[in-house]
C-alpha positions in Angstrom: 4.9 45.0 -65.9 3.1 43.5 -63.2 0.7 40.8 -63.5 -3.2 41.0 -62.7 -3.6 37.7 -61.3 -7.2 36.5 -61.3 -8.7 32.9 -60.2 -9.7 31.3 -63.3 -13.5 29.7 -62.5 -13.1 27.0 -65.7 -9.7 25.8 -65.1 -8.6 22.5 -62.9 -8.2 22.7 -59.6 -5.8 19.8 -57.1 -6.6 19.7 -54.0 -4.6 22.8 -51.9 -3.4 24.2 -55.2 -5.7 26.6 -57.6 -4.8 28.0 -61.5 -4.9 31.2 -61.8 -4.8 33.2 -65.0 -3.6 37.1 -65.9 -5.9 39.8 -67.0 -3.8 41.9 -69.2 -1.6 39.0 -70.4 -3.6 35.8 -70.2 -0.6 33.4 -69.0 -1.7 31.2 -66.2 -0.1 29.9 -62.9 -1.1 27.5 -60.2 -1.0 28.8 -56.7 -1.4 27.3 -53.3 -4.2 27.6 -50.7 -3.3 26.3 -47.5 -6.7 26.8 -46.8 -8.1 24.1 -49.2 -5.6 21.8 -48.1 -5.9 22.1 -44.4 -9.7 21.4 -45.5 -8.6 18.4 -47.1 -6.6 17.1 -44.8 -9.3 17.9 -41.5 -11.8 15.6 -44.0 -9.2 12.9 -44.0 -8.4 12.6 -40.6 -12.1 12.9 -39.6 -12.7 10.3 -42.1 -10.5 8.0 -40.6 -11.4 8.7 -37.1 -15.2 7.7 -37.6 -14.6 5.1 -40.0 -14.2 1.5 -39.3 -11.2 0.2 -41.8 -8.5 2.2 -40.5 -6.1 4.1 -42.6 -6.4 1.3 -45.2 -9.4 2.5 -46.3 -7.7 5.6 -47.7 -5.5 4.4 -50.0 -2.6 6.3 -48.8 0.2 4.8 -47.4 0.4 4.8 -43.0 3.6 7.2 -43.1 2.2 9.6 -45.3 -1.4 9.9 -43.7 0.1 10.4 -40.3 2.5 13.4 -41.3 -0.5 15.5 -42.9 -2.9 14.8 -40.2 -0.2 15.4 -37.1 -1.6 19.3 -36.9 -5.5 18.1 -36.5 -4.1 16.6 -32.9 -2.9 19.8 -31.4 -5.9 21.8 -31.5 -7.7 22.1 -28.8 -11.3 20.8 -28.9 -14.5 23.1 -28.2 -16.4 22.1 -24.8 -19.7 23.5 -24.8 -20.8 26.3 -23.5 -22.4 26.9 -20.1 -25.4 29.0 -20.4 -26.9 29.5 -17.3 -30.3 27.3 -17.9 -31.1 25.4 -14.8 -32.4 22.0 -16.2 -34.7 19.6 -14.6 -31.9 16.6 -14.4 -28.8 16.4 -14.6 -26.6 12.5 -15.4 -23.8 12.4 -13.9 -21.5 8.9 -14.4 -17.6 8.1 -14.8 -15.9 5.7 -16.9 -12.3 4.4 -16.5 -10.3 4.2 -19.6 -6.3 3.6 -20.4 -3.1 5.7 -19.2 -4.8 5.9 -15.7 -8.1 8.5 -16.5 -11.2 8.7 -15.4 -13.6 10.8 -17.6 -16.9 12.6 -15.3 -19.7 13.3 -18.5 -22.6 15.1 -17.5 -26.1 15.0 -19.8 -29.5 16.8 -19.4 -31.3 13.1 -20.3 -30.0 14.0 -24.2 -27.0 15.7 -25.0 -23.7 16.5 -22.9 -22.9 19.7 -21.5 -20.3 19.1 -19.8 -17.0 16.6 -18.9 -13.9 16.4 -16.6 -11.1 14.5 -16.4 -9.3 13.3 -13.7 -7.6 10.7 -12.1 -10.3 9.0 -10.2 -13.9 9.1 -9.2 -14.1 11.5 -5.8 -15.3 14.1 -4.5 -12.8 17.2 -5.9 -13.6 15.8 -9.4 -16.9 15.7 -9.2 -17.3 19.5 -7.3 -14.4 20.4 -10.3 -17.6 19.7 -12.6 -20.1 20.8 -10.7 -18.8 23.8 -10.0 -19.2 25.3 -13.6 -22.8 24.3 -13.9 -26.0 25.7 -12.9 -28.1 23.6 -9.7 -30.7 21.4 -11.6 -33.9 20.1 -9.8 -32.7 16.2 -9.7 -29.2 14.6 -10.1 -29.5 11.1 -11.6 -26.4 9.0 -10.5 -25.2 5.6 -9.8 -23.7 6.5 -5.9 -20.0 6.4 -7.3 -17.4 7.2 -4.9 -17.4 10.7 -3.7 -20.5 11.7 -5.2 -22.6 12.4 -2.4 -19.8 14.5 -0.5 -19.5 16.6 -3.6 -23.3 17.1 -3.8 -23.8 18.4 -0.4 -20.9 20.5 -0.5 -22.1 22.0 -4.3 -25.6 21.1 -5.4 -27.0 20.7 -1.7 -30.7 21.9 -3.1 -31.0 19.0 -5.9 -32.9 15.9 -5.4 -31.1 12.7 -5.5 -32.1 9.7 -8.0 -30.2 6.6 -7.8 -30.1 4.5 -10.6 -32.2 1.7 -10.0 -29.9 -0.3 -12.5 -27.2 0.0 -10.3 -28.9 -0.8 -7.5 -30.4 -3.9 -9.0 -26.7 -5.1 -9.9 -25.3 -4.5 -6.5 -27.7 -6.7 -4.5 -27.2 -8.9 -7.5 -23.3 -8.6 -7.0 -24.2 -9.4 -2.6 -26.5 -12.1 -3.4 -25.5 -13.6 -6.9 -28.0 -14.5 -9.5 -29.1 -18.2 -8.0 -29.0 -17.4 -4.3 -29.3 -20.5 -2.2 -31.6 -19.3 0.9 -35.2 -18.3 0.7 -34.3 -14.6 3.0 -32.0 -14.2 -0.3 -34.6 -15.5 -3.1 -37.1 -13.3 -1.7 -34.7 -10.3 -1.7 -33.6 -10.6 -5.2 -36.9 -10.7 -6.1 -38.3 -8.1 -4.4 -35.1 -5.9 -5.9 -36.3 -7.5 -9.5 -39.4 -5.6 -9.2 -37.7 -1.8 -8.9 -37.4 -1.7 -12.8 -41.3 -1.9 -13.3 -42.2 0.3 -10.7 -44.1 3.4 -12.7 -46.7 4.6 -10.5 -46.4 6.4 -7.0 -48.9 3.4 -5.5 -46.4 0.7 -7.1 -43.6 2.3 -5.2 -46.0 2.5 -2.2 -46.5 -1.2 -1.9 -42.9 -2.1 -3.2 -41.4 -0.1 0.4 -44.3 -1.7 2.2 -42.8 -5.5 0.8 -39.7 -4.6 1.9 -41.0 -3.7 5.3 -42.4 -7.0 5.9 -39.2 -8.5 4.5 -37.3 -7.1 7.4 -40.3 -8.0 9.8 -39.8 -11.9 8.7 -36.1 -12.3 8.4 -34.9 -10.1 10.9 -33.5 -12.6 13.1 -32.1 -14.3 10.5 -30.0 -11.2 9.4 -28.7 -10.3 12.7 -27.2 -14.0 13.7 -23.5 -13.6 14.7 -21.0 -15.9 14.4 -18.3 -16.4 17.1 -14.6 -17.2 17.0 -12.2 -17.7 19.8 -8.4 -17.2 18.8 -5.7 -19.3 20.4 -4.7 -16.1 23.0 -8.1 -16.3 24.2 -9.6 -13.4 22.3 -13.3 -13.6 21.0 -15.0 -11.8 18.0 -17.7 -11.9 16.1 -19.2 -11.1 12.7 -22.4 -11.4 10.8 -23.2 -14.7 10.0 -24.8 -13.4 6.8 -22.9 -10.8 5.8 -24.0 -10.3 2.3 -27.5 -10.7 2.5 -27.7 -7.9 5.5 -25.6 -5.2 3.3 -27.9 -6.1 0.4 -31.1 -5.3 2.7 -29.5 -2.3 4.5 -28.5 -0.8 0.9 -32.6 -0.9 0.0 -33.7 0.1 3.1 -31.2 3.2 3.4 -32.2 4.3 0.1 -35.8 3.8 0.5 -35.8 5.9 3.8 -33.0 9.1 2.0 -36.5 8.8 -0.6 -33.9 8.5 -3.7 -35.0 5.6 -4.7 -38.0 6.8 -6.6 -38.0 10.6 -7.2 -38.8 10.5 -10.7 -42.3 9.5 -9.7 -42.2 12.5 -7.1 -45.8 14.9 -8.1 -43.3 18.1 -8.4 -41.1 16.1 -11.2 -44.3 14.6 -13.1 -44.1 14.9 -16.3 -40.4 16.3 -16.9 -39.2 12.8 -18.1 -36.7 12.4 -15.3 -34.6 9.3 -15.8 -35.0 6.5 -12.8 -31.4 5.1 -14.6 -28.1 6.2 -15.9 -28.4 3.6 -18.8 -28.1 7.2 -21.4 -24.8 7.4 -20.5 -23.7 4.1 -20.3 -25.1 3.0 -23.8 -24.8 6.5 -25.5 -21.5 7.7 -24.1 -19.5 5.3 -22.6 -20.0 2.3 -25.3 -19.1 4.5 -27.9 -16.1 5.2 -26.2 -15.3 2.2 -26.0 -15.9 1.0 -29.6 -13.7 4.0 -30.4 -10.7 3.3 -28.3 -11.3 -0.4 -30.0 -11.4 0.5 -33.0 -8.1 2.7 -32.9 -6.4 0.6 -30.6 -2.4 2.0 -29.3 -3.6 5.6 -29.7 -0.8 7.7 -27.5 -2.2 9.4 -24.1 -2.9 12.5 -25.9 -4.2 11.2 -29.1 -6.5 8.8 -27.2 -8.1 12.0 -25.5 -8.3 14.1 -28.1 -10.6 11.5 -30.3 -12.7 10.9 -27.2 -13.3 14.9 -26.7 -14.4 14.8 -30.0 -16.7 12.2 -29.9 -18.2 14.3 -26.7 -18.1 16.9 -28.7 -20.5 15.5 -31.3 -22.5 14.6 -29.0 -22.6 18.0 -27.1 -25.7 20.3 -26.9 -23.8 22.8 -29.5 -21.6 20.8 -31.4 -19.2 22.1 -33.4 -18.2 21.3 -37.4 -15.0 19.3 -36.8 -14.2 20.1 -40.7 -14.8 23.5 -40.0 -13.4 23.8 -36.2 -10.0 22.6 -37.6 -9.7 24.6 -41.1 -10.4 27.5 -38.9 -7.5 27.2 -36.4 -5.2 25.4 -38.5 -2.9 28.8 -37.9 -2.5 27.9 -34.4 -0.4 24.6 -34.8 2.8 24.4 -34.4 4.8 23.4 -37.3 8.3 24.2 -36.7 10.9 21.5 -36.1 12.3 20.8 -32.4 15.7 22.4 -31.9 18.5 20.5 -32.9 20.4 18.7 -30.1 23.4 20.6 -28.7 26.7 18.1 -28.9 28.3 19.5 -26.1 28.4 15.7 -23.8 26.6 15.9 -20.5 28.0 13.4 -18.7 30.1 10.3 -19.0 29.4 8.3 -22.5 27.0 5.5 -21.3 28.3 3.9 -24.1 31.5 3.7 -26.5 34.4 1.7 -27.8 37.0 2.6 -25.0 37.5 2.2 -21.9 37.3 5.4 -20.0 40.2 6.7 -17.9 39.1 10.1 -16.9 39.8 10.6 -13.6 36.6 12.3 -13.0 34.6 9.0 -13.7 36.9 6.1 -13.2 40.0 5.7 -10.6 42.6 5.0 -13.4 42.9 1.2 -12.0 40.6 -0.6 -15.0 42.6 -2.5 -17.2 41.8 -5.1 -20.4 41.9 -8.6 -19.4 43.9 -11.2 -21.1 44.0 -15.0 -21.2 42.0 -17.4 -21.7 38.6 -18.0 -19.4 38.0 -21.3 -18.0 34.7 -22.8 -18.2 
């Protein structure tokens, strides 16, 4: 007679393994639940992943941890999804990490909705990103390579802001922080000033500075210097290279009016970002802590713990506990097929010397005698 087997709610439970007990009979077995333990296992992997003493911490030895946890790194993280709301800004910045990838993150000032991955910053990754997103009123960026060819080709309505932290470290970069002549003390200061700038008549008079700048150094910045080479050719070049591609950076920006579109009347009060500094310290830093903290990850392991770290920081993230237990089905546990022993090729190495005519020309021989030093 068949058993009635029903869960017994009193008895002990293991982790992956439950008692259960007979109706008619009352003897009692334990039966598995890959359920339970795939739960168990997804907490232990996420446990390691976002703590800070490694596998250590666990109590379990390295070999072991890595064999139950190899499933949580084939499935395939959630990105969120794109709902058609056109929002008011859009960050857009790209950060280069190990095995030669660039990862594009896109935020509405908060949370991400969106990445890509490719190889470098340009214009096909950017469009690759843009292209599954909605037009929003302003694009905050940093003027990476590509971006603006992938703007006018995909977002050609959206206002530009450049990030005025970038644009502060580039004429730092041209100019250094102790420049030597007073065309580049007054420069650097006058680019000093763009992070305090919170009014529409500060940003006024800041252009008008600038201006006046130009109007006093203008001579300075256009001296050439001459060269003769021995043939008898002459060029030139700007004497003052740096501090001329310093001012023409400010004054190019200034006159495309993206330096200061978040003070703009149609965007007041929207809270649009005049930096990317959301993405550097919220997204990029803790990518970079991670991929610290878990240092020699593989190429796909490393991008697999970043996509969930996006993930989690997503505008509908998903319960990585839960996300895993759920398609723990879809992993592939079989073993790889054994190797065939049929020989490929000639042995690349052995114990013999090889006479097959197909490989050698029959004339090797072992050498005897003794070798002179």
């Amino acid at each position: 007679m068949c058993c009635m087997w029903l869960e017994a709610s009193n008895a002990s439970t293991s982790a992956g393994r439950t008692r259960w007990r007979c109706k008619s009979c009352g003897a009692s077995t334990t039966k598995s639940r890959p359920d339970i333990t795939a739960k168990t296992q997804a907490s232990m992997f996420l446990d390691w992943f976002l703590g800070k003493g490694g596998v250590k911490q666990l109590d379990i030895p390295r070999r072991t941890f890595s064999g139950r946890i190899s499933w949580c790194w084939q499935i395939e993280i959630p990105k969120p999804q794109v709902t058609g709301e056109i929002y008011n800004q859009i960050l857009l910045d790209g950060i280069y990490l190990p095995y030669n990838w660039c990862l594009i993150t896109a935020t509405n000032g908060k949370q991400i909705i969106d990445w890509q991955w490719c190889q470098r910053e340009n214009a096909p990754a950017y469009q690759a990103l843009m292209n599954r997103l909605p037009t929003p009123k302003v694009v905050v960026t940093d003027g990476g390579a590509g971006i603006q060819k992938a703007l006018k080709n995909t977002w050609p309505k959206s206002t530009i802001q450049r990030c005025l932290f970038h644009v502060k470290t580039n004429t730092i970069t041209d100019l250094t922080r102790r420049p030597k002549t007073a065309a580049e003390k007054a420069l650097l200061a006058l680019t000093n000033q763009l992070l305090t700038i919170n009014t529409p008549q500060e940003a006024a008079n800041w252009i008008r500075l600038l201006h006046q700048w130009h109007q006093l150094y203008q001579e300075f910045i256009n001296e050439k210097t001459y060269s003769t080479n021995p043939n008898g050719k002459t060029h030139w070049w700007w004497t003052h290279e740096r501090l001329r591609r310093a001012y023409k950076r400010l004054e190019r920006l200034s006159r495309s009016e993206n330096l200061f579109t978040y003070l703009e009347p149609e965007f007041a009060n929207q809270g649009i970002n005049r930096t990317t500094s959301q993405l550097e310290g919220g997204i990029n830093a803790p990518i970079r802590r991670l991929l610290n903290t878990h240092r020699g990850l593989s190429e796909p392991h490393m991008k697999t713990a970043i996509e969930w770290g996006l993930n989690q920081k997503s505008i509908d993230p998903a319960d990585p506990i839960t996300w895993l237990t759920k398609h723990h089905h879809n992993t592939s546990q079989q073993q790889p097929p054994p190797a065939t022993n049929a020989p490929i090729g000639p042995a690349l190495y052995d114990t013999a010397i090889n006479y097959n005519p197909a490989y050698q020309d029959g004339s090797l021989h072992i050498r005897k005698g003794r070798i002179r030093r």
